[in-house]
C-alpha positions, 0 to 999 in steps of 0.5 A, spaced: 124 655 783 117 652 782 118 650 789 119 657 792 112 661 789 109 654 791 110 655 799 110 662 798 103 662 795 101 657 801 104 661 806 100 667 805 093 662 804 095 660 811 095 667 813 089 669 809 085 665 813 087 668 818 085 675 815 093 678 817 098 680 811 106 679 811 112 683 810 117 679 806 120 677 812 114 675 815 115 670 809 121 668 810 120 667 817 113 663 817 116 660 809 111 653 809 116 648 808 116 647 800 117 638 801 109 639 805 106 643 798 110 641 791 109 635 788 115 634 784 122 631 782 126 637 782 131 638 787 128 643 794 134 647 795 135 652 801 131 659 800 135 664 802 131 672 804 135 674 798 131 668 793 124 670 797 125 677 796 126 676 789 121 671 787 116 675 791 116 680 786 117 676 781 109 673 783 106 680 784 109 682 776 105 676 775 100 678 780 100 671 782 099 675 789 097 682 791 102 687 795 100 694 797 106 698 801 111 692 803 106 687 805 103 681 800 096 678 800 093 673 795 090 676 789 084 682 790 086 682 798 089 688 799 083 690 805 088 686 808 094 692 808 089 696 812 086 691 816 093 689 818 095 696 820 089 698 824 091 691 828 098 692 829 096 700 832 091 696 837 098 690 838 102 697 840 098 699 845 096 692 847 103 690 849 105 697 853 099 693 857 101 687 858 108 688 858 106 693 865 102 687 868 107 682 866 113 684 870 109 682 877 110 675 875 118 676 877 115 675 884 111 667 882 116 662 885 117 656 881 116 660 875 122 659 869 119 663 862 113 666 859 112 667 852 106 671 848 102 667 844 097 667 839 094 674 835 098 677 840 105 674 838 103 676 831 099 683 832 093 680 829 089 682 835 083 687 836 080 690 841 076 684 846 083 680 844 086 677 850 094 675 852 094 668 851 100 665 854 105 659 854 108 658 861 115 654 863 115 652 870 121 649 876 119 641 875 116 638 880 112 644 882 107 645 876 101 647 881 104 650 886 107 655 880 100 656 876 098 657 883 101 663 885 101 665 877 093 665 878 093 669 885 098 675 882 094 675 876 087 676 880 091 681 884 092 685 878 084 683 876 088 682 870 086 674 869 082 671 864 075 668 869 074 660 867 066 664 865 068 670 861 067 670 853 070 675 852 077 678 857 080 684 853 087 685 856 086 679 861 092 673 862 089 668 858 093 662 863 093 656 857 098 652 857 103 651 862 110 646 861 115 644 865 123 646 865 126 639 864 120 636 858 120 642 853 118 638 848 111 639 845 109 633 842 102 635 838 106 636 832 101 641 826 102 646 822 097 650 826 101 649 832 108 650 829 106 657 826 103 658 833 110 656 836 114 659 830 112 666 832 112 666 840 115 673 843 120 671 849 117 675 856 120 673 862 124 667 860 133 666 861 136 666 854 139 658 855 133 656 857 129 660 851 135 656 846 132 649 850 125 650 849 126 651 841 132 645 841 126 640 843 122 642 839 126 642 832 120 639 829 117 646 827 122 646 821 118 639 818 114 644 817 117 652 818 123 650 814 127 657 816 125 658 823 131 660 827 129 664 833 135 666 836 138 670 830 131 673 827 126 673 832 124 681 835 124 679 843 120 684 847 123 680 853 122 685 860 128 685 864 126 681 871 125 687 878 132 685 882 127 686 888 121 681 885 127 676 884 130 675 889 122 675 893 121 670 888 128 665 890 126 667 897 120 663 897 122 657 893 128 657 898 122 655 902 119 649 899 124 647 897 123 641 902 118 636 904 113 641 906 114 644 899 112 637 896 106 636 900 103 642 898 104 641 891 101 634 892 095 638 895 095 643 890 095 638 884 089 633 888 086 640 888 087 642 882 086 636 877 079 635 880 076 641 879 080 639 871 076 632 872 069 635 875 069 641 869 064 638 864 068 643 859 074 638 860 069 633 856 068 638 849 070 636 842 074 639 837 080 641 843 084 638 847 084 639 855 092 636 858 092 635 866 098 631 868 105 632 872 109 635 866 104 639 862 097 642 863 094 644 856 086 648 856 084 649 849 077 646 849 074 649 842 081 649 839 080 653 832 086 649 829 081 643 826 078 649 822 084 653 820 087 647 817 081 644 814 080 651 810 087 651 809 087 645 805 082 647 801 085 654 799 091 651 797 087 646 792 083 651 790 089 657 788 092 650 783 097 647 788 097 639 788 101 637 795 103 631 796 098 630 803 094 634 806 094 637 812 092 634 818 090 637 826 094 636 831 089 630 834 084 634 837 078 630 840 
């Protein structure tokens, strides 16, 4: 199985960039798919937790790879173990912070689900990390949703500043969809490793099972993604008393009125969009329309992938392509 040591070798060069070593689950999980790294006419058959498990040791009797106490690095890595467990005790504490102040957004109407993501999905975090979040929003009320999102965030002084540098244990607001347009269209292996490890906050478990059903396209390059089963949810249980506030004030926007302010509320929004000269940077991608709103101007997915194709070149792998972003600007 070829094949298998190839995508296991190519996971973990992807994570090398990112300085972060796995446990064998992590691997299996976040498994390159093989098609995307080995060039062959040997059949690629289905890997199971049992075949990775296996071919892992088999590579660090080899040491093809390096292991220190249940986590695998590529060869002469190992002060990613220690970099990894000293990450993980900063996440540990970092999650008790977030998830304290995220379960004031029970009160945002129009809001459908929050998912953790980026390093804090992954625990790969440090002290000045922020919480990058993804939000699902009621269609038709996009802005008046990250409005209210906005202004709870504020009031716990808990919201990532359009100046701040750096916003330690602030809610870093980056990317909001819609409930009936779940799915996200700038395919990657950036950004399917990104969505791959999104942790559920505040999200009902149909609309969780949608989101990932319209973006099925993670396997064209996660190939043992399953969410439902194997992934560990640190989902909040809504206050009863914030929901039914929250239902309270759709209940009063859902009319004409309610339209009118988010027409106003999208006009407001999107010009201040246009009128910001960071709307304009490289290398990022800025969406603002009635069915998403994306902010990640300087974007570090060109890089990672860049410096994946040459890790992967340089560790003797010959894929069949190499590895493209996104369609940052």
């Amino acid at each position: 199985m070829d094949y298998l040591r190839d995508s296991i070798l190519a996971t973990l060069a992807y994570y090398d960039i990112l300085d972060m070593s796995l446990t064998h689950l992590e691997v299996y999980k976040f498994l390159i798919n093989p098609a995307r790294v080995y060039r062959s006419s040997e059949e690629i058959k289905d890997a199971s937790l049992h075949d990775v498990i296996a071919m892992l040791a088999k590579m660090v009797k080899s040491e093809t790879i390096g292991q220190k106490n249940g986590f695998y690095f590529l060869p002469r890595k190992d002060e990613l173990y220690d970099l990894r467990i000293a990450r993980e005790k900063i996440a540990t504490q970092k999650w008790k912070k977030m998830m304290s102040l995220a379960k004031w957004f029970a009160i945002v109407p129009y809001l459908r689900g929050l998912f953790a993501s980026g390093s804090m999905a992954v625990g790969n975090v440090n002290e000045k990390s922020d919480f990058d979040i993804l939000v699902i929003s009621k269609s038709g009320r996009l802005y008046t949703a990250r409005l209210f999102l906005y202004l709870v965030a504020s009031l716990m002084r808990s919201r990532r500043g359009r100046y701040d540098k750096i916003a330690p244990n602030k809610f870093c607001l980056n990317h909001h969809i819609i409930d009936t347009k779940l799915r996200l269209e700038h395919e990657s292996l950036f950004n399917a490793q990104t969505y791959a490890s999104l942790k559920p906050i505040l999200i009902e478990q149909d609309l969780f099972n949608s989101f990932y059903s319209a973006n099925n396209w993670i396997n064209k390059f996660v190939c043992n993604f399953k969410p439902n089963s194997d992934f560990v949810e640190r989902r909040l249980v809504p206050n009863k008393f914030l929901g039914v506030v929250a239902k309270a004030m759709e209940s009063l926007l859902n009319n004409r009125l309610g339209d009118l302010i988010e027409k106003i509320l999208r006009n407001y929004q999107q010009r201040r969009i246009r009128n910001n000269p960071v709307t304009y940077a490289t290398k990022g991608r800025i969406i603002f329309n009635d069915v998403e709103l994306e902010f990640h101007p300087y974007s570090f997915e060109a890089s990672v992938v860049r410096d994946y194709n040459d890790k992967v070149h340089r560790l003797g792998l010959l894929p069949p392509f190499e590895e493209r972003d996104s369609g940052l600007k």
